[in-house]
C-alpha positions as CSV (number, residue, x, y, z in Angstrom):
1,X,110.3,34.7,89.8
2,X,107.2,36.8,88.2
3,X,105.9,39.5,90.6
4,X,102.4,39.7,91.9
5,X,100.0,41.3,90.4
6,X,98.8,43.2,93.3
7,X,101.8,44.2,94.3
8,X,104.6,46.6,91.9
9,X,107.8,46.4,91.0
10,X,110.3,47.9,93.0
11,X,111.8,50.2,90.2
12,X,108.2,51.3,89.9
13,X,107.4,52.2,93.2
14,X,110.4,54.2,93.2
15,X,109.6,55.9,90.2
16,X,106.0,56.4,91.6
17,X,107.9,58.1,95.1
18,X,109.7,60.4,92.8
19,X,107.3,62.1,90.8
20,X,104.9,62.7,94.3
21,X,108.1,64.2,95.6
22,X,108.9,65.9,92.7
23,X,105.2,67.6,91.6
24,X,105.2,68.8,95.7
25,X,108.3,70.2,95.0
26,X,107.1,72.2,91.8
27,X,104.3,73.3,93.8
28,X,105.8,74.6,96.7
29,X,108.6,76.4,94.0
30,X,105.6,78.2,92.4
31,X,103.5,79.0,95.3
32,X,107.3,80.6,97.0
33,X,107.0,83.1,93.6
34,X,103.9,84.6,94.6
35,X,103.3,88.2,96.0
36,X,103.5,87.7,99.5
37,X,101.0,90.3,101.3
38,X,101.9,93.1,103.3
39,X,101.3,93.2,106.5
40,X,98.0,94.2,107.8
41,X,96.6,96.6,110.1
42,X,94.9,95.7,113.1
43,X,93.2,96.9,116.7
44,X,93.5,94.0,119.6
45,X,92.2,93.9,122.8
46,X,95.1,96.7,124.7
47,X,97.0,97.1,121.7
48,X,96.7,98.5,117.7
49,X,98.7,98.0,115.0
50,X,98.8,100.6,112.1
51,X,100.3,103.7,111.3
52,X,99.7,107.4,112.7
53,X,97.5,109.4,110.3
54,X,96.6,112.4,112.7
55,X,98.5,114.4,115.5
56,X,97.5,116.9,117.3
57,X,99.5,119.1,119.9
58,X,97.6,119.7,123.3
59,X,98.6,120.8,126.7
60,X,98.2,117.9,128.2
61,X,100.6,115.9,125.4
62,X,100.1,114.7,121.9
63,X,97.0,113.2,120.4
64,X,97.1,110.4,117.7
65,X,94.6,109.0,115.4
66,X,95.9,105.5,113.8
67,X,94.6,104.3,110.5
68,X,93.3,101.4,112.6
69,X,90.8,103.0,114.8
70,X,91.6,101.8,119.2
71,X,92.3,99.2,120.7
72,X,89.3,97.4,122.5
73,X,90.2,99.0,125.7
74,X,89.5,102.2,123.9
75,X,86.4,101.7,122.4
76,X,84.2,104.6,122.6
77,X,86.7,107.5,122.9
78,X,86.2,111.0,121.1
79,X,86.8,111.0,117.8
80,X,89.5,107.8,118.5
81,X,92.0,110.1,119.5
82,X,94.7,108.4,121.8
83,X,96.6,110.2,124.1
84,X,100.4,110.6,124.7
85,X,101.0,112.1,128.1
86,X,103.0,115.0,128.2
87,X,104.4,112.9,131.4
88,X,105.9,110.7,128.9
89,X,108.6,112.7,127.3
90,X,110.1,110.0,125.0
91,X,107.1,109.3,123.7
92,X,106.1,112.5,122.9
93,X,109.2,112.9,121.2
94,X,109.2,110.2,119.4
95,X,105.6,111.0,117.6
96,X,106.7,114.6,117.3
97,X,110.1,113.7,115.7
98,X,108.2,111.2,113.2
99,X,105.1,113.4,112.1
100,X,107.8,116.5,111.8
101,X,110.2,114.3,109.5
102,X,106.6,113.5,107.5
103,X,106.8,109.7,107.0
104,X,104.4,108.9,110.5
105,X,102.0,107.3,107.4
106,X,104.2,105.1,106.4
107,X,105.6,103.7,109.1
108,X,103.9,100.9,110.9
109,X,103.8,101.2,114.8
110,X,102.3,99.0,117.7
111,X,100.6,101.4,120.1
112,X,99.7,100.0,123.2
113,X,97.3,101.5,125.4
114,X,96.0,101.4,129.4
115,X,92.2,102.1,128.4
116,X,90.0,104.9,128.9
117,X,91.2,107.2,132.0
118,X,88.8,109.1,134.2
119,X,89.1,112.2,131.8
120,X,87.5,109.7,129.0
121,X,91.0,109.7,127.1
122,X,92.3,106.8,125.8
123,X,96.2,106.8,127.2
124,X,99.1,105.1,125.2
125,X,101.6,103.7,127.8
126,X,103.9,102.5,125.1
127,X,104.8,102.3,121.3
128,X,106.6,99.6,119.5
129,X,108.9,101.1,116.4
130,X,109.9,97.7,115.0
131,X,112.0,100.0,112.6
132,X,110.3,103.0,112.0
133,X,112.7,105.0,114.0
């Protein structure tokens, strides 16, 4: 029984299936050997994500400057200094600890922040290590 000519031969379909599967998996292979990017920094709406380029030592806590600019909710402040309470020891000592050891730069950080306070400081309620500590 001859096959019609519209329609292929089973072997051939197969054959057809396996080089689709095979060229996607070639491309997928190749496109897996590429450079992945690093991560990049970025400022959200209550939060930035980046890495501490300036401190400063107040009385009233420690002031940071990220490589990011502020968050959102900060938009506007001096400079874009954010504040660390001095009412918020771990924090403070974490940002001290990391800018004394002298890696702060190269460690990315999520700083989160409650907005501009009535002083017209931009205060960080938290920071998120990941695995910079």
């Amino acid at each position: 029984m001859q096959a019609q000519p519209d329609q292929k031969h089973p072997i051939t379909r197969t054959r057809t299936r396996h080089r689709s599967v095979s060229t996607m998996l070639t491309v997928l292979c190749a496109l897996a050997m590429l450079p992945m990017p690093r991560a990049q920094a970025q400022a959200y709406s209550t939060y930035a994500v980046g890495h501490i380029t300036r401190v400063s030592f107040a009385t009233n806590g420690v002031i940071i400057m990220l490589d990011v600019g502020v968050p959102a909710n900060c938009t506007g402040v001096a400079y874009g200094w954010l504040v660390v309470s001095s009412a918020s020891t771990p924090l403070v000592a974490f940002v001290t600890g990391l800018w004394m050891r002298g890696d702060a730069p190269q460690k990315q950080l999520v700083v989160y922040t409650s907005g501009i306070d009535s002083t017209g400081a931009c205060q960080v309620n938290q920071i998120d290590t990941g695995s910079a500590g």
